[in-house]
C-alpha positions in Angstrom: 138.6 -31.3 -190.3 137.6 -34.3 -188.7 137.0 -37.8 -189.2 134.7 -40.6 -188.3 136.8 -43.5 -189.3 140.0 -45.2 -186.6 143.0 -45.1 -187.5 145.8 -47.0 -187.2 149.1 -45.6 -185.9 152.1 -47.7 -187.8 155.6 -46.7 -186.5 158.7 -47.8 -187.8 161.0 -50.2 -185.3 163.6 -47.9 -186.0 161.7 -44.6 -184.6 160.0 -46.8 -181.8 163.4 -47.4 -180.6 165.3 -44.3 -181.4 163.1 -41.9 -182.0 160.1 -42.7 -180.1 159.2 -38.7 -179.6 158.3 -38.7 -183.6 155.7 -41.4 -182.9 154.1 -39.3 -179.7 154.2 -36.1 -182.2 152.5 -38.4 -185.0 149.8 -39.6 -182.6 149.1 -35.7 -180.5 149.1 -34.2 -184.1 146.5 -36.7 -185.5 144.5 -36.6 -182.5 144.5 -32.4 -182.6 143.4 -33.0 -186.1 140.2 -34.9 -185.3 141.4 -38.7 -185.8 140.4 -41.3 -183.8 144.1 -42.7 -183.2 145.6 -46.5 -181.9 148.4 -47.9 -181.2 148.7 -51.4 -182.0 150.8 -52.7 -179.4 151.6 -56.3 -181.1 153.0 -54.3 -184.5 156.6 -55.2 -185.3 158.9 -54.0 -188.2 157.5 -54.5 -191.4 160.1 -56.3 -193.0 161.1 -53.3 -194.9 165.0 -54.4 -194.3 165.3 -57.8 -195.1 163.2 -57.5 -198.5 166.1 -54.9 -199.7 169.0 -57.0 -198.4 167.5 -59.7 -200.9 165.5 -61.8 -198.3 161.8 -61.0 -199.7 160.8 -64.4 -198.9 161.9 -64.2 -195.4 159.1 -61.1 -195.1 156.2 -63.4 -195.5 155.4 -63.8 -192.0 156.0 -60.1 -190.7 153.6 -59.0 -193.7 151.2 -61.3 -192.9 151.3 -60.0 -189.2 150.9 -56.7 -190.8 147.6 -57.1 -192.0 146.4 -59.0 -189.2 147.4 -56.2 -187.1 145.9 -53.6 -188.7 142.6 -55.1 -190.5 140.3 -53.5 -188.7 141.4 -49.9 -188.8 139.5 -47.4 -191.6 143.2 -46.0 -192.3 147.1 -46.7 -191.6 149.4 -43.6 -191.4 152.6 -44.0 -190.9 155.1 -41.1 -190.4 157.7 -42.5 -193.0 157.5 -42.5 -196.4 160.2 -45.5 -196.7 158.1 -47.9 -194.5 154.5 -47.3 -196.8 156.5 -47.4 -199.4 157.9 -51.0 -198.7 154.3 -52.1 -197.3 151.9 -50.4 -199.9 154.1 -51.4 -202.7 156.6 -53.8 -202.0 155.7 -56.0 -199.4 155.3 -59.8 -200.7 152.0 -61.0 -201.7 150.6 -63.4 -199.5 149.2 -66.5 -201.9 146.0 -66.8 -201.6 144.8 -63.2 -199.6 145.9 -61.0 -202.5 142.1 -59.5 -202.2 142.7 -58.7 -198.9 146.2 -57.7 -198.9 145.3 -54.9 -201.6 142.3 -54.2 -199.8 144.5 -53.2 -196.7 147.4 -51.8 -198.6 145.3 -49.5 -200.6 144.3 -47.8 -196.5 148.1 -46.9 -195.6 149.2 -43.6 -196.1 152.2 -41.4 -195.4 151.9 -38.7 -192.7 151.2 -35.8 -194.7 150.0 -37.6 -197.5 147.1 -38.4 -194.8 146.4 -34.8 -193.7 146.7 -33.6 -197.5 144.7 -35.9 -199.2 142.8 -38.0 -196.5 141.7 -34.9 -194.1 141.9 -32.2 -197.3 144.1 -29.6 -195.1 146.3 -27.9 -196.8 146.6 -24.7 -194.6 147.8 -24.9 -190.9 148.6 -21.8 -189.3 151.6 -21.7 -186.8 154.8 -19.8 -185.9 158.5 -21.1 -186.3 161.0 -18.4 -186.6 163.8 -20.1 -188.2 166.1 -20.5 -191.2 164.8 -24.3 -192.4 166.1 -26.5 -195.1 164.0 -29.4 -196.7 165.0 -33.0 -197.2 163.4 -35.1 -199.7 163.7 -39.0 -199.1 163.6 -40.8 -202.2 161.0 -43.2 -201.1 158.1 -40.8 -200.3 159.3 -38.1 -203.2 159.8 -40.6 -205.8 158.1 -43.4 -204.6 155.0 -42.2 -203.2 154.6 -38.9 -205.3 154.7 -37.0 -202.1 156.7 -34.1 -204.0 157.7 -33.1 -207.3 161.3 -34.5 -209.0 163.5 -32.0 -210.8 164.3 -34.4 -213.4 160.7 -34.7 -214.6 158.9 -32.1 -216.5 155.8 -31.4 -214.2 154.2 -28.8 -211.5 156.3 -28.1 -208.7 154.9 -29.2 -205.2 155.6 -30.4 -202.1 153.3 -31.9 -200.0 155.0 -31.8 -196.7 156.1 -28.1 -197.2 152.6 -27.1 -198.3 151.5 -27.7 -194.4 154.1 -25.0 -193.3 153.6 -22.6 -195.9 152.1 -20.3 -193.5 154.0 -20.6 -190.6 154.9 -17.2 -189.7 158.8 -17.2 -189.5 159.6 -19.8 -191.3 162.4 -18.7 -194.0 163.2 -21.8 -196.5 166.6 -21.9 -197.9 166.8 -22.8 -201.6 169.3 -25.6 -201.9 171.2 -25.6 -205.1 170.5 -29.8 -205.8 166.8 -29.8 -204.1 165.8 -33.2 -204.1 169.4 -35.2 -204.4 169.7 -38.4 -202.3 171.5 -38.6 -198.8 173.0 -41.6 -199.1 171.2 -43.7 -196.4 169.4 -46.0 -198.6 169.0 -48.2 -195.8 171.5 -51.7 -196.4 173.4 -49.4 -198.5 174.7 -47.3 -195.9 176.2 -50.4 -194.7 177.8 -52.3 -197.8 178.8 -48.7 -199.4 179.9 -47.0 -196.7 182.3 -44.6 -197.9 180.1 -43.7 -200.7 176.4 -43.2 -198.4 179.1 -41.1 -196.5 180.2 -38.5 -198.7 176.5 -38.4 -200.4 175.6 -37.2 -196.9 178.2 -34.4 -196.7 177.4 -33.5 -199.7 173.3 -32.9 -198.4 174.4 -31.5 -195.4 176.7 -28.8 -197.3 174.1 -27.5 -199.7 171.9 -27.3 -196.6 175.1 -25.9 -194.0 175.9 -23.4 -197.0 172.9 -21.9 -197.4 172.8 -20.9 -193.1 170.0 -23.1 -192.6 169.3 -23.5 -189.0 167.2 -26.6 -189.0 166.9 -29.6 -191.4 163.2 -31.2 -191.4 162.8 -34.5 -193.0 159.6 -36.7 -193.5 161.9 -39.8 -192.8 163.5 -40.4 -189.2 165.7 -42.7 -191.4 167.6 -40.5 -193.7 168.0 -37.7 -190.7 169.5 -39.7 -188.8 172.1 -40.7 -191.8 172.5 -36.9 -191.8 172.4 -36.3 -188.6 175.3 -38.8 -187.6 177.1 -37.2 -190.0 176.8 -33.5 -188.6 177.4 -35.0 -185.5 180.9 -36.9 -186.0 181.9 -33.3 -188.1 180.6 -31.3 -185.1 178.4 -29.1 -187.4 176.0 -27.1 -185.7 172.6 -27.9 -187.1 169.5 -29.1 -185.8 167.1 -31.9 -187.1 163.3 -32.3 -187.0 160.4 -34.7 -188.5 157.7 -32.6 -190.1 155.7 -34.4 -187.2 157.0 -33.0 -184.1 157.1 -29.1 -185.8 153.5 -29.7 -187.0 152.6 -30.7 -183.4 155.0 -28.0 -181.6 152.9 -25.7 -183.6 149.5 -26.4 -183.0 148.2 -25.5 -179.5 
């Protein structure tokens, strides 16, 4: 399904600078799906980290430049839950343009929140014959109601896992603590080290215990926690953003 409306392509610093083939896979995969992608060139981080060291007030100006950068587009997708978490939620309000800051917040979705609710496709066909494991980041599962939480009593689902449902080959690995935190947490990894440490181990194991081949995350932020981790261990599994096996898969 298509759409007649631009959209905006929001990438986080972080995957601009470290990740930068997530945000090509973000922008291939939109445009296969009929969106009428940009890139704003002048976007910059959205603040995201100093508003959760305690330095809200220091985010006024990159939120302000937020919605001046991205006014004009019908819709904002982003392929990180964390980032429209902080900017559809979080982000300072900006005294006197709360109209308009709502009016803008209310256009930026998550990746697969986009192509779920936005473009209504639930069903993409592809092939990826591997063992896969799922990580949940708190901020899109619990933030953005991107997937169920095992400690609520409601329907199972999964947003993100829903658009590989019918990838022939895929085998998910049921992890014994589904939906438990990573550690990352951003500022936390930092001032808790030891602690955002062994959380990770602890993800990786349920995932490395289970033979999972691959680990594929909606957030470029919390895989690479884990993946720094695997790394330093020399554990022998791979990563991937939902983007860039979405994109691999659809010729």
């Amino acid at each position: 399904m298509s759409i007649n409306k631009k959209v905006g392509l929001f990438i986080p610093c972080y995957v601009d600078q470290f990740y930068p083939n997530v945000a090509i896979s973000t922008l291939e995969l939109l445009q296969k799906l009929g969106c009428d992608v940009s890139y704003p060139m002048n976007q910059t981080c959205c603040g995201q980290p100093m508003a959760n060291a305690g330095y809200e007030r220091d985010t006024l100006a990159t939120t302000q430049h937020f919605l001046d950068t991205f006014e004009s587009f019908d819709y904002i997708v982003c392929p990180s839950g964390s980032c429209v978490h902080h900017v559809r939620d979080h982000a300072p309000c900006i005294e006197g343009k709360e109209t308009f800051q709502k009016d803008i917040q209310h256009k930026v979705y998550e990746l697969t929140e986009f192509i779920t609710d936005i473009l209504k496709i639930t069903d993409i066909k592809g092939t990826y014959p591997h063992r896969v494991g799922f990580h949940s980041s708190c901020h899109g599962q619990r933030g953005l109601r991107l997937a169920s939480s095992s400690e609520l009593n409601q329907p199972v689902f999964n947003k993100a896992k829903q658009l590989l449902a019918n990838f022939e080959g895929l085998e998910w690995v049921e992890l014994s603590r589904k939906d438990e935190c990573c550690g990352f947490g951003g500022t936390f990894a930092v001032t808790e080290e030891a602690l955002s440490v062994q959380m990770g181990k602890d993800r990786l194991q349920d995932h490395i215990s289970k033979d999972a081949e691959i680990i594929i995350g909606g957030d470029m932020s919390c895989i690479m926690h884990l993946s720094g981790i695997a790394s330093r261990n020399k554990q022998a599994i791979q990563f991937k953003h939902i983007a860039e096996v979405l994109n691999e898969a659809i010729i």
